[in-house]
MDTraj code that builds the backbone (N, CA, C; nanometers):
import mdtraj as md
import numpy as np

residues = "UNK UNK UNK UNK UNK UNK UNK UNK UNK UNK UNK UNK UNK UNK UNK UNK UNK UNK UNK UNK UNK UNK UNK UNK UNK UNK UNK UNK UNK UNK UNK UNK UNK UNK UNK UNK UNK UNK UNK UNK UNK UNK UNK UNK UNK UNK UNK UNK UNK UNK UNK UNK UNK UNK UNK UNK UNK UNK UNK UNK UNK UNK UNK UNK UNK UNK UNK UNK UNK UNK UNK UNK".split()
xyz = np.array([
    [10.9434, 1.2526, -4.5828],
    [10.8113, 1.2957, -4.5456],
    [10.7246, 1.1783, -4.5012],
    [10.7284, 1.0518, -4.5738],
    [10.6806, 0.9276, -4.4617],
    [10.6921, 0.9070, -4.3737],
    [10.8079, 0.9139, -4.3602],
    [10.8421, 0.9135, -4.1678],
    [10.8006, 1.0119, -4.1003],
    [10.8165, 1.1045, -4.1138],
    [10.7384, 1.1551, -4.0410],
    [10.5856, 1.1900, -4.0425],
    [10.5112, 1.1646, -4.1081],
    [10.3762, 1.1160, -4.1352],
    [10.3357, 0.9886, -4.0766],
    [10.4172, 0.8875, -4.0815],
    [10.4086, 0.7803, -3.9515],
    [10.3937, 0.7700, -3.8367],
    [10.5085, 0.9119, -3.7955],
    [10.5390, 0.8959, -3.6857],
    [10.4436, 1.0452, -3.6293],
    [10.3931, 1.0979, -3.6570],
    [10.2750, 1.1854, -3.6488],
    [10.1891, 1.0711, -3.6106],
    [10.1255, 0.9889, -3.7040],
    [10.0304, 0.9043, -3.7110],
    [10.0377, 0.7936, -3.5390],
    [10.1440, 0.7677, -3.5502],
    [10.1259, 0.7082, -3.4423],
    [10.1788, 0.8085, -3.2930],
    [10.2027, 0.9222, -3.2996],
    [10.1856, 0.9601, -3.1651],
    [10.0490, 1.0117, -3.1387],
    [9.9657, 1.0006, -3.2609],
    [9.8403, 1.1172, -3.2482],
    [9.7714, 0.9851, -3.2270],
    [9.7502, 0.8674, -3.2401],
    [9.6743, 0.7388, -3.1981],
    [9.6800, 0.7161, -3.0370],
    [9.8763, 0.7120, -3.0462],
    [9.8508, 0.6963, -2.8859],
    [9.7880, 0.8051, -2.7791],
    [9.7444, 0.9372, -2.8509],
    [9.7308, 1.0420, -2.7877],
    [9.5396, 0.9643, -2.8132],
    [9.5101, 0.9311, -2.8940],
    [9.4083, 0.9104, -2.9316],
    [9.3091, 0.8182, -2.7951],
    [9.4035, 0.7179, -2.7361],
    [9.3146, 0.6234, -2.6605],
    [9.2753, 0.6323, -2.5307],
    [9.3832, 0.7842, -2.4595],
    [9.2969, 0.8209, -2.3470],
    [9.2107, 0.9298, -2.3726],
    [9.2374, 0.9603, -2.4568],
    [9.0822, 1.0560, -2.5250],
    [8.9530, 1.0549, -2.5335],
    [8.9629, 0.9017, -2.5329],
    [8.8039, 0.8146, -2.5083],
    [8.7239, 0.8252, -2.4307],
    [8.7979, 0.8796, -2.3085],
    [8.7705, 0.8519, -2.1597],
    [8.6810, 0.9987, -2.1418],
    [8.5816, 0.9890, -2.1100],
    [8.4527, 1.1075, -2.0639],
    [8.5525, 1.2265, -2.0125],
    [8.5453, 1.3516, -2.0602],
    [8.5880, 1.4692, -1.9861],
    [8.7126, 1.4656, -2.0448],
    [8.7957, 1.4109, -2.1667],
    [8.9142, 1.4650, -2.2081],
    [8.8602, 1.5142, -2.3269],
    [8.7586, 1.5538, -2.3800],
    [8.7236, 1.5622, -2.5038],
    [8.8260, 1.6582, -2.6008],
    [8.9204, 1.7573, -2.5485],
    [8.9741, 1.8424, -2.5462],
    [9.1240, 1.7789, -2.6257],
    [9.1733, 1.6524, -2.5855],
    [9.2753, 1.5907, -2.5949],
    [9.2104, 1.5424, -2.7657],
    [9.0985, 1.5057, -2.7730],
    [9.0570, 1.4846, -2.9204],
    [9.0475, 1.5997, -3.0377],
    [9.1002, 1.7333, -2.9384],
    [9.0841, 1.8179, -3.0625],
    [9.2493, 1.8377, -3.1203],
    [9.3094, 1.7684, -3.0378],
    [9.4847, 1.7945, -3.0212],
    [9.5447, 1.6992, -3.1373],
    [9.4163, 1.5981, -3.1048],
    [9.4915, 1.4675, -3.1919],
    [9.4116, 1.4231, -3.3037],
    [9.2980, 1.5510, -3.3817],
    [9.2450, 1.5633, -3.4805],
    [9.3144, 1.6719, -3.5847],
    [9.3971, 1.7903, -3.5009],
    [9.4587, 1.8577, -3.5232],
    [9.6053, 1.8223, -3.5792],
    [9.6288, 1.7217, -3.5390],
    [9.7575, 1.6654, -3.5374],
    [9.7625, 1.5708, -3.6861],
    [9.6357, 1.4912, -3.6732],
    [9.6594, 1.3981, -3.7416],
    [9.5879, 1.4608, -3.8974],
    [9.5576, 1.6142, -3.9259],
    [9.5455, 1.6665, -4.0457],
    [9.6724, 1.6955, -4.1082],
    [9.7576, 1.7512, -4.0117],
    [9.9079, 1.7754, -4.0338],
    [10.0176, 1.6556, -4.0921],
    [9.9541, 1.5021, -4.0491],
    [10.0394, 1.4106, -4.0562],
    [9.9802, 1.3743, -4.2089],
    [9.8377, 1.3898, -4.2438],
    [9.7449, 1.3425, -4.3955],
    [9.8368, 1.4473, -4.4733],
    [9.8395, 1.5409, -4.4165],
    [9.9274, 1.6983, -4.5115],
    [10.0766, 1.6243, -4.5813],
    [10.1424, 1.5314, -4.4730],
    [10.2611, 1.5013, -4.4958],
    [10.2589, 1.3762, -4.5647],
    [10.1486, 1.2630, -4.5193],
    [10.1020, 1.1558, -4.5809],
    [10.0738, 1.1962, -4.7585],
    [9.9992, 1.2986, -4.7584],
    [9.9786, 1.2720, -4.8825],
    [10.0222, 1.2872, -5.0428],
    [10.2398, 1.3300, -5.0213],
    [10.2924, 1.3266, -5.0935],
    [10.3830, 1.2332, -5.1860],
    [10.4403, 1.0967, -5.0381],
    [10.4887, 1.0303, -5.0871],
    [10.4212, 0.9157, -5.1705],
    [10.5041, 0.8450, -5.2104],
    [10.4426, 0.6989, -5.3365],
    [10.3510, 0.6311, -5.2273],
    [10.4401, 0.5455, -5.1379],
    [10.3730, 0.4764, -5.0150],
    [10.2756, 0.5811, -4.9707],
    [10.1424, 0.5132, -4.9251],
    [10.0226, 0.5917, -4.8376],
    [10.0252, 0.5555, -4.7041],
    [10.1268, 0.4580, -4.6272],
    [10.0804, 0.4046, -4.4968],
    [10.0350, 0.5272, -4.3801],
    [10.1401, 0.6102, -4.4141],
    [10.1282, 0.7256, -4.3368],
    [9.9847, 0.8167, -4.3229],
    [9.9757, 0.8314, -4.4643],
    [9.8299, 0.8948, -4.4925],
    [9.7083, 0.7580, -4.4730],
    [9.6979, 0.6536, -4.4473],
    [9.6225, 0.5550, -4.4004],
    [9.6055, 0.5777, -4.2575],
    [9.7031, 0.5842, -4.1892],
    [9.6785, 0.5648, -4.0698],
    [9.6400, 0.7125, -3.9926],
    [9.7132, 0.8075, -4.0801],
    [9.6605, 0.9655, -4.0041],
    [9.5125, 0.9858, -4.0268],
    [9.4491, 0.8945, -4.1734],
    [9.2808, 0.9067, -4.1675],
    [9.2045, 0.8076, -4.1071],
    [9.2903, 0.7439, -4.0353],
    [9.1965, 0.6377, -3.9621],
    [9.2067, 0.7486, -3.7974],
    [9.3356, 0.7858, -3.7977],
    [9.3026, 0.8189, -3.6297],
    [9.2007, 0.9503, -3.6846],
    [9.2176, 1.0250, -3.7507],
    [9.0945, 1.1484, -3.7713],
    [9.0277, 1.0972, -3.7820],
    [8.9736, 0.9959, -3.8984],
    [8.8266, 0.9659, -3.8481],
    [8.7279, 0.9154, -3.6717],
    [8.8557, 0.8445, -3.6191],
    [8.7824, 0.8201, -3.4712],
    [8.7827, 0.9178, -3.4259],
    [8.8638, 1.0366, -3.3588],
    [8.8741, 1.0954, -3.3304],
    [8.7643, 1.2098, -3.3175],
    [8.7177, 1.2533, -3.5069],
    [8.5904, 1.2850, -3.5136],
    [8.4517, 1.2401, -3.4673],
    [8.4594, 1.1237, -3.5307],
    [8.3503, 1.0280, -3.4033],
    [8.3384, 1.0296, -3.3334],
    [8.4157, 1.0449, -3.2063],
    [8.4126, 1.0594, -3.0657],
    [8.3998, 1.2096, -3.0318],
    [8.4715, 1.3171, -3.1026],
    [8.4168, 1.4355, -3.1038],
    [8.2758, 1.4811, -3.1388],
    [8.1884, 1.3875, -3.2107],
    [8.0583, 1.4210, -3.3011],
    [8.0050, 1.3306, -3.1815],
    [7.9967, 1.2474, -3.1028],
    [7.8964, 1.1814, -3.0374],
    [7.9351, 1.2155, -2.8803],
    [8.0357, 1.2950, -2.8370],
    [8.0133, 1.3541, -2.7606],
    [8.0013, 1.5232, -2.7290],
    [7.9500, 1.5681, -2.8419],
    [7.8860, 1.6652, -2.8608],
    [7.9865, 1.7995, -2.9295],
    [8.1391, 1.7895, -2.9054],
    [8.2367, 1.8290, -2.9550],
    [8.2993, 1.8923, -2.8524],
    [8.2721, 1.8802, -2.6989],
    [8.3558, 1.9606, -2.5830],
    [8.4059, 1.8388, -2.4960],
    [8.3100, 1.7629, -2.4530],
    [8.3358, 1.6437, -2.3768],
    [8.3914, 1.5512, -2.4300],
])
top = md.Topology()
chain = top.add_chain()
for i, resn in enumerate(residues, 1):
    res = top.add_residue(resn, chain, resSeq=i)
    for name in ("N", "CA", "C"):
        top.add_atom(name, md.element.get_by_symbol(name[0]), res)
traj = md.Trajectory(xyz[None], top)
C-alpha cells in the first residue's frame, strides 16, 4: 500500500504543475481527487512518505483551487 500511495503521490504532483497555468483549473480537481485516494492509501502503512507527499500535493492544489475561485 506505500507504493502505491507514492506512486499516486507523484503522478498527481506531476499532474499538479500544469494545473497552475490559468484556464486548467479543472485538471486541479483531478489531482485533488486523486491525491485523497493516495492519503486513503498513505495512511495505513508504518512509513508516512506516501501520506506526506499526497498532503502536500492536496494542499497546493486546494490553494490554487481557493484563489482561483474553484473553476479556473
Amino acid at each position: 500500500m506505500q507504493t502505491i500511495s507514492v506512486l499516486i503521490g507523484i503522478i498527481c504532483a506531476i499532474l499538479l504543475i500544469p494545473g497552475i497555468i490559468p484556464f486548467l483549473g479543472w485538471l486541479q480537481w483531478a489531482t485533488l481527487a486523486g491525491s485523497i485516494v493516495g492519503i486513503i492509501f498513505g495512511a495505513f502503512p508504518k512509513r508516512k512518505i506516501g501520506l506526506i507527499i499526497n498532503i502536500a500535493v492536496a494542499l497546493v492544489a486546494a490553494l490554487r483551487l481557493f484563489l482561483g475561485g474553484g473553476l479556473v
